[in-house]
C-alpha positions in Angstrom: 0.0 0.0 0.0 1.7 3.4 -0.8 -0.1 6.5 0.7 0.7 10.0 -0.2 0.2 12.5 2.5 0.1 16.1 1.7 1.8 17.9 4.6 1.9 21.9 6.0 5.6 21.2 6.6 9.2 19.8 6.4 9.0 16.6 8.7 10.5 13.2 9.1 14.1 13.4 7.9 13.7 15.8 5.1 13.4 18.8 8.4 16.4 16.3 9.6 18.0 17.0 6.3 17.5 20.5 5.7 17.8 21.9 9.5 20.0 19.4 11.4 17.6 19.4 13.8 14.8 16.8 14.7 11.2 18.5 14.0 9.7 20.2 17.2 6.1 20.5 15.1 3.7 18.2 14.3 4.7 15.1 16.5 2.3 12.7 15.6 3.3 12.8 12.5 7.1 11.7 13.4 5.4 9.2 15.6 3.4 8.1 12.3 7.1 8.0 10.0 8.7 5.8 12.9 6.2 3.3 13.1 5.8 3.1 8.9 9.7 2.7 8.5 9.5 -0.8 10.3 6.9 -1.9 8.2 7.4 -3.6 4.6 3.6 -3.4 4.0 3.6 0.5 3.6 5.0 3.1 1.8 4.6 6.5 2.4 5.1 9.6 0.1 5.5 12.9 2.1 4.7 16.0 0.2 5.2 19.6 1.6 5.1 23.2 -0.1 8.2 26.0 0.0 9.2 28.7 -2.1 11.5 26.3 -4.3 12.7 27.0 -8.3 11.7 22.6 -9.0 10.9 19.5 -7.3 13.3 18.2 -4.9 13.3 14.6 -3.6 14.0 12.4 -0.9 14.5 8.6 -0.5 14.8 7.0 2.7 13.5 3.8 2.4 10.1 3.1 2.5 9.6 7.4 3.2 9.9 9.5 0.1 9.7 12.9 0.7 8.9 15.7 -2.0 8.9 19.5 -2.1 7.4 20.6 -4.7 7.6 24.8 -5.6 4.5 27.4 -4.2 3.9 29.9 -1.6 2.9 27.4 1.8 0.0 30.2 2.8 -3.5 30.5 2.6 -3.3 32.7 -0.8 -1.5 29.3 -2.4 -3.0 29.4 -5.9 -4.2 26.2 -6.2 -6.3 27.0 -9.1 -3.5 27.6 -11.6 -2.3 24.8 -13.7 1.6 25.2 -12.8 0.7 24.3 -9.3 -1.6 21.2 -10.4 1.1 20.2 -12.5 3.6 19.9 -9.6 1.2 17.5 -8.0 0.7 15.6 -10.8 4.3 15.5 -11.3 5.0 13.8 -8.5 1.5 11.6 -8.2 2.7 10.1 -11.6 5.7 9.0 -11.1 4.6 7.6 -7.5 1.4 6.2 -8.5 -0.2 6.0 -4.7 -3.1 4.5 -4.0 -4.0 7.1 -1.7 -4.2 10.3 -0.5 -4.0 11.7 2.9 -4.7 15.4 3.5 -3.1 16.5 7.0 -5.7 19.3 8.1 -7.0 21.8 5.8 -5.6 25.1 7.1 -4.3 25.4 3.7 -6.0 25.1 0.2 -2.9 22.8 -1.3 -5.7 19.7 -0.7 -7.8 21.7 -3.6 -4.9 21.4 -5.8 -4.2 17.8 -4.9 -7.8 16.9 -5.3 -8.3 18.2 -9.1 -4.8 16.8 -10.1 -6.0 13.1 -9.3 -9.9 13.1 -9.0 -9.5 9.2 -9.4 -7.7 8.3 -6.3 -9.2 7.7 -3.4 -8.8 10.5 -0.4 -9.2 11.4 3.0 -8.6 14.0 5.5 -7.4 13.9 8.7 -9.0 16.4 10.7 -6.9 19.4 13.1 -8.4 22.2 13.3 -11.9 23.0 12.2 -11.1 26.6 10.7 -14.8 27.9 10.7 -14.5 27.3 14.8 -11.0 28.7 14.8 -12.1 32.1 13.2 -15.3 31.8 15.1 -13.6 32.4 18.3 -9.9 33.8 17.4 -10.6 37.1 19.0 -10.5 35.3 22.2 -11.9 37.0 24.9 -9.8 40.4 23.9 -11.9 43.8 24.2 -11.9 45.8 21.0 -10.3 48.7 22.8 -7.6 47.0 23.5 -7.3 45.6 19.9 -7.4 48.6 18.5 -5.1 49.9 21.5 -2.2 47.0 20.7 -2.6 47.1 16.7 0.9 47.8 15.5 2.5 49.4 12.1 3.7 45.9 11.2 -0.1 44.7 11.3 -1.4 47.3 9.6 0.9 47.1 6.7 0.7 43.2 6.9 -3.2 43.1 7.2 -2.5 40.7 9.6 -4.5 42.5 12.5 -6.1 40.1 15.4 -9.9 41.1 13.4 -8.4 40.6 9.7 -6.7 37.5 10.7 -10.0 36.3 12.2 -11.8 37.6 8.8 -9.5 35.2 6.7 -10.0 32.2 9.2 -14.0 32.7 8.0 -12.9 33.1 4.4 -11.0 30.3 4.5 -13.2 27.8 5.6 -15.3 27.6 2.9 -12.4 25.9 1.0 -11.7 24.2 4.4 -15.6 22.7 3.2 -14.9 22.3 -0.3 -11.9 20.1 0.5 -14.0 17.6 3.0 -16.5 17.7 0.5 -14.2 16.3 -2.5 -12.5 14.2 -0.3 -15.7 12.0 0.9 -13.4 11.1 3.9 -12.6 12.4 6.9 -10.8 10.9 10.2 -11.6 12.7 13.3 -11.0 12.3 17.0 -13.9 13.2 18.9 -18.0 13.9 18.6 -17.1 17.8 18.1 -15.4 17.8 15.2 -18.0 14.9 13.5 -20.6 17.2 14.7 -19.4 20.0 12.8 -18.6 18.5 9.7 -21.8 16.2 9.6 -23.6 19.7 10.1 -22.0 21.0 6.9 -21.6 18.1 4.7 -24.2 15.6 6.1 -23.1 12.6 3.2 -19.7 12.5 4.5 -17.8 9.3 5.5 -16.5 9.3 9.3 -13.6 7.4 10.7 -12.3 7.5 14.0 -8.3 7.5 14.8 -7.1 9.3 17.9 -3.4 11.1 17.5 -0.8 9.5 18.5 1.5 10.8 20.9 5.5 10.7 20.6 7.2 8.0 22.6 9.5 10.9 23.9 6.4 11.7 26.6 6.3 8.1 28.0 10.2 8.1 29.0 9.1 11.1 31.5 7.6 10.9 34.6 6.0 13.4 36.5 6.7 13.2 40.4 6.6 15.7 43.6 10.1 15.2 44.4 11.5 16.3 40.9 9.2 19.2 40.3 9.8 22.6 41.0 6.9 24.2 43.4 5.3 26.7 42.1 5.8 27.1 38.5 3.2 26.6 35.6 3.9 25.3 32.2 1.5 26.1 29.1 1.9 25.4 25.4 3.3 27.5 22.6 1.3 30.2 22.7 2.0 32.9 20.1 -1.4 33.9 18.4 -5.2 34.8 20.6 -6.9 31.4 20.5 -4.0 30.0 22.4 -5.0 31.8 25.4 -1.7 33.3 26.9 -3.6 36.7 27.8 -5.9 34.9 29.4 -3.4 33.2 31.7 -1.6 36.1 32.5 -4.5 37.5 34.1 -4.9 34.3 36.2 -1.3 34.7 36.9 -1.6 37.7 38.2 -4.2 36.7 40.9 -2.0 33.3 42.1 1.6 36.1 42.4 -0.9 37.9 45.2 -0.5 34.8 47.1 2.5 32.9 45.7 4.9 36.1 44.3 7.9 33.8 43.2 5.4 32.0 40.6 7.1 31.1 37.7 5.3 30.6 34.0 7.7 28.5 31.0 6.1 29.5 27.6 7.4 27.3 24.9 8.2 29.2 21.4 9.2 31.8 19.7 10.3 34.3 22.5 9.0 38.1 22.9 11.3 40.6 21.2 12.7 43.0 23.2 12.3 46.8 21.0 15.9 47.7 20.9 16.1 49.3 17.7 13.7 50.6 15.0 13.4 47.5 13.7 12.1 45.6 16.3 9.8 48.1 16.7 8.4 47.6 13.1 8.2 44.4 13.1 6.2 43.9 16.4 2.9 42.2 16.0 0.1 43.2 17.6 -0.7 40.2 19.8 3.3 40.7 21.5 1.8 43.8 21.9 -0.9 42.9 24.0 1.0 39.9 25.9 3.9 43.0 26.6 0.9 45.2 27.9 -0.3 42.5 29.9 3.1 41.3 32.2 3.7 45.4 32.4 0.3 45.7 33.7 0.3 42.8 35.9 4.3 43.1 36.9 4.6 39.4 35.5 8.2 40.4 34.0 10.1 38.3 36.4 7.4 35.6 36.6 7.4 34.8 32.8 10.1 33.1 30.9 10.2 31.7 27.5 11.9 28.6 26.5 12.2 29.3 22.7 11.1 25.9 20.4 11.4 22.5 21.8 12.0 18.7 20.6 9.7 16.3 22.2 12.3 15.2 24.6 12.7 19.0 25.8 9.2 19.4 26.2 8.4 16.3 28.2 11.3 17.5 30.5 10.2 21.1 31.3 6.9 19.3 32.2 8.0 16.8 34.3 9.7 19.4 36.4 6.5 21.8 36.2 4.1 21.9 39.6 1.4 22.0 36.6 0.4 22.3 33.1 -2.1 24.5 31.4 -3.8 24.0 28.3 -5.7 27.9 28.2 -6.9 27.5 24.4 -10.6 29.2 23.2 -10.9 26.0 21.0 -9.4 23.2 20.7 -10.2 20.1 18.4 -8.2 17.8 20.4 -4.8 19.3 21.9 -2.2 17.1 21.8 0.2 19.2 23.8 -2.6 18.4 26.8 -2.8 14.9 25.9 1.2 15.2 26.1 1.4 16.8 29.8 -1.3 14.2 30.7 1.3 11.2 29.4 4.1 12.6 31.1 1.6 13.0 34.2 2.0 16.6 34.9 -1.2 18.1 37.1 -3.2 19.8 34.5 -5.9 22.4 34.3 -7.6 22.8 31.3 -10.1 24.9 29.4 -13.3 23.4 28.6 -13.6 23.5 25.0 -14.3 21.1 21.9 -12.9 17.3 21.8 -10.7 17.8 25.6 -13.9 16.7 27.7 -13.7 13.3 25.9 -10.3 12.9 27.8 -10.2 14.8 30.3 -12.1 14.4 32.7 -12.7 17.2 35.3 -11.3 16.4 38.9 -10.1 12.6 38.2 -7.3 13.2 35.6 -7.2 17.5 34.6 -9.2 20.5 36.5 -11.5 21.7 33.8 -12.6 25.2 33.5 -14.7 27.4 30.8 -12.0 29.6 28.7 -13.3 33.2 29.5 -13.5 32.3 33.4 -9.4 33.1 34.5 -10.3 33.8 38.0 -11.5 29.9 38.1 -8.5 28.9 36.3 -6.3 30.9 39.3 -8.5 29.2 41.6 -7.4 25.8 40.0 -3.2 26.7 39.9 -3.7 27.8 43.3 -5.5 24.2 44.2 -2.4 22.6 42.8 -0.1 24.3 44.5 -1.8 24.1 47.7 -2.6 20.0 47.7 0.5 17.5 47.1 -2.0 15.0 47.5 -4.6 16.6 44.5 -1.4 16.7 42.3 -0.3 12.9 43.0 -4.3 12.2 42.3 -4.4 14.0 39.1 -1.3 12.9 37.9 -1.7 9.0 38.7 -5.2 8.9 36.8 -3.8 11.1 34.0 -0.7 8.6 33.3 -2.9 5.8 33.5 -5.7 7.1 31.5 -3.3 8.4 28.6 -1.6 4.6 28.9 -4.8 3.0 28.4 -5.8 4.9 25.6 -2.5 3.9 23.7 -2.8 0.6 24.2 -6.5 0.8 23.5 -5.5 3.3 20.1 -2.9 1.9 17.7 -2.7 5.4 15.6 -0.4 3.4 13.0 -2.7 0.4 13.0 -5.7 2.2 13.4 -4.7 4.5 10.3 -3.7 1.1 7.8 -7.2 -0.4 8.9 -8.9 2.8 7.5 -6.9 3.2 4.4 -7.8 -0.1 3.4 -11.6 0.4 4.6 -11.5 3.6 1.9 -9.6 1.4 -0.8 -12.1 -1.2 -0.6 -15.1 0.9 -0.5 -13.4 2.4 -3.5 -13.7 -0.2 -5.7 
């Protein structure tokens, strides 16, 4: 069986290749590449977009891995023939039998789709973008987004309400894409509920992500964590839900000052020059406002991008993890912090209720509520007991679920479900 899966980015070891570096994005995926490279039966063909001049390939084995010329945004012209062309470049001289479409954030599936209408397709599910736009303002006043808009979003027309704007545009190719395709693979009864909603006559599989084996290896515990420090994911655009954490922060420093927050990512940049200036986005804007405001300098550091290993070790020393998102289709980085068996609190938003169950493995919360999600860090902080709790049930239900949900085998039983039913 060879499957060709149209990806948002470098992975596997063509990011090895071109970075030296081991992918700190999309871990499922590298979970996905290690488990097809010991097995004969498959083959996988990896596809990604960059601003190339031709085609440049990859063999490693059983993984092929292509990059094929175009702009990797949303404005990716998928319409022209040169970029159909590309695709069918590479689809005819790999001749898969499928093809897997890794989200839909981007309209490269469109392309895909009309450059080999015969082969059978299907789309694994990320983020729903109609929800994403629905709720990418996140809580944040319009004063204060007109307050924190910046030169560089202005110019850019990448302001927090245009960006939101796109997110809506966007989703009806999001639509078009699940409609063409015929198959999805979701997660969870929100995202199936949204899809069915829009295209009723579509085919539903069920696959939970899998989570890198990096996560297992760690082990949360009171004697190696630090007291009093929180942990959150990468957290560099609204829907993420840093501001809103920041303002919980701010009520647990009245009580525990020497709190301490680890934001995985791409660092704040401090203004030194004209430049930075210019290039400030408005969102850094409003995160700078908000640790001024609250006096959160000293209580907020950021760890720049992580590997898997690096992230399951700055949350087995964490006193807790928070996952602080408006929406979420599933959140693996939860699912993550739940493997490694950090105490969690959580907001309580689409698939994560499925999982996470509130006051048995995470602390749930509703996303615009931060005083409850103070309340919750606080809790954590205050009970040893509640953390060991939390963490013990959180370990064992993340280790039942993988032995329950064989991603790999899970994902070769539905490609072969969708090449039968395709013949």
């Amino acid at each position: 069986m060879k499957v060709l899966w149209v990806v948002n980015k470098l992975t596997g070891a063509l990011h090895e290749k071109v970075t030296g570096k081991k992918s700190t994005g999309g871990l499922w995926l590298e979970a996905m590449l290690d488990s097809a490279k010991l097995d004969a039966d498959i083959e996988i063909v990896a596809v990604n977009i960059q601003e190339i001049n031709e085609v440049r390939c990859l063999d490693d084995g059983n993984i092929k891995y292509y990059t094929i010329p175009g702009r990797p945004t949303s404005d990716y012209d998928y319409k022209s023939e040169k970029s159909q062309a590309y695709w069918k470049y590479v689809i005819d001289i790999e001749k898969p039998d499928l093809i897997e479409l890794w989200g839909t954030e981007m309209p490269f599936g469109l392309a895909v789709l009309k450059a080999a209408p015969q082969l059978p397709c299907v789309v694994y599910v990320q983020g729903v973008l109609e929800s994403i736009g629905r709720y990418y303002r996140a809580g944040i006043p319009q004063k204060d987004l007109i307050k924190c808009m910046t030169l560089r979003d202005v110019f850019s027309g990448e302001t927090i309400c245009k960006v939101q704007k796109q997110y809506l545009a966007r989703s009806k190719y999001e639509i078009e894409i699940v409609r063409q395709a015929k198959n999805i693979i979701v997660e969870n009864d929100w995202a199936e509920a949204y899809y069915k909603s829009v295209v009723p006559e579509i085919k539903v599989y069920r696959c939970p992500l899998s989570i890198s084996d990096e996560f297992s290896k760690e082990h949360w515990d009171d004697f190696k964590m630090v007291p009093y420090t929180v942990m959150c994911p990468a957290a560099n655009y609204p829907i993420k839900g840093l501001h809103m954490l920041l303002k919980a922060l701010s009520i647990v420093k009245r009580q525990y000052p020497e709190i301490k927050l680890t934001v995985p990512g791409t660092p704040l940049k401090d203004k030194k020059s004209i430049k930075d200036f210019l290039k400030e986005r408005g969102y850094d804007r409003y995160i700078r406002h908000l640790i001024d405001l609250h006096g959160l300098k000293d209580n907020v550091i950021y760890l720049g991008r992580l590997t898997a290993a690096e992230m399951a070790q700055c949350m087995s020393r964490s006193n807790c993890f928070v996952m602080c998102s408006a929406i979420e289709n599933h959140s693996s980085t939860l699912k993550e912090a739940m493997t490694v068996g950090v105490p969690s609190v959580a907001s309580y938003v689409g698939g994560v209720p499925e999982y996470a169950e509130h006051k048995v493995n995470t602390l749930l919360y509703r996303f615009e509520d931060y005083e409850m999600l103070a309340f919750y860090i606080i809790k954590l902080f205050e009970s040893t007991n509640l953390c060991k709790e939390l963490s013990v049930n959180a370990r064992q239900c993340m280790e039942l679920s993988r032995i329950k949900n064989d991603f790999y085998q899970i994902s070769k039983t539905i490609y072969s479900q969708i090449l039968i039913n395709a013949r």
